[in-house]
C-alpha angles and dihedrals in degrees: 000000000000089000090048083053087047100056084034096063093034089054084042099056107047095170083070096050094052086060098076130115097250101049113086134172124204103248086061100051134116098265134117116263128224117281092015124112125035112300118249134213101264121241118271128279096016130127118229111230083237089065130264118352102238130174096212126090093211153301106324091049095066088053095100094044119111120212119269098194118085108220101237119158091274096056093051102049086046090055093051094056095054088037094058083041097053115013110018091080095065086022105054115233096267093048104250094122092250102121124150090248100037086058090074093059125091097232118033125243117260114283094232084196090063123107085248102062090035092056121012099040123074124222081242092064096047089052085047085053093048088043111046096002128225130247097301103020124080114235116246101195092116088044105053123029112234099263086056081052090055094045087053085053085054099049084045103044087030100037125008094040086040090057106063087044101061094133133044117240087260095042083052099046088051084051095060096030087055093042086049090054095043090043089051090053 
């Protein structure tokens, strides 16, 4: 009879059974929690649930790096892509910073066909925009991996900036020589 109370309250109480040394659940078990341990590099080709691992601080730090991407054909269209993805809403499509979303901001985003961008800015400083923005534009570190970065710095340098100097200053001065004379006839 004693043994038939005994099973009866064990079964009964099943807070008392569950204390056992063999149950075990997994939050008590023997593992390494988060943010325990010494952190480690992670492996390659994997993306940190805190973005992109990158080894500069910010913007002004990616102004001396050279692009390590060629632009072949391939790295432009692939730029392209990500540039009429990412940038081409505030930038315009044709990269004058007149898109349809850019109009609603108080200062306009940058005109990437302007002198400026073409030759003062390296195509260093334009990755380190994408990449930690700057005081209007959102930075796109966590949405494009560094080599898709550098594809965007082709289209721009190769494409959008090509596009508005399709003639040089004399080739230019003969075009509109030649257009005065035609328009006086």
């Amino acid at each position: 009879m004693r043994k038939f109370l005994l099973i009866l309250c064990m079964l009964s109480v099943p807070a008392t059974a569950m204390a056992w040394p063999w149950s075990r659940d997994l939050m008590n078990q023997p593992s390494i929690k988060p943010q325990e341990g010494v952190l480690l590099n992670p492996p390659a080709h994997t993306v940190p649930v805190g973005g992109l691992w990158t080894k500069m601080a910010d913007r002004d730090a990616t102004e001396e790096l050279k692009n390590p991407i060629k632009a072949t054909k391939a790295s432009i269209l692939k730029g392209q892509a990500l540039f009429n993805i990412f940038c081409a809403a505030c930038h315009g499509t044709t990269g004058n910073g007149k898109g349809p979303v850019g109009k609603i901001f108080e200062a306009e985003p940058a005109d990437l066909t302007s002198d400026y961008v073409k030759n003062d800015l390296t195509d260093g400083w334009i990755w380190g925009t994408i990449t930690f923005g700057s005081y209007i534009m959102p930075k796109y570190g966590y949405d494009m991996n560094p080599e898709e970065r550098w594809h965007v710095v082709n289209y721009v340098r190769e494409v959008i900036q090509k596009r508005m100097t399709v003639t040089s200053k004399e080739e230019r001065k003969s075009q509109l020589m030649g257009e005065t004379s035609k328009g006086g006839n």
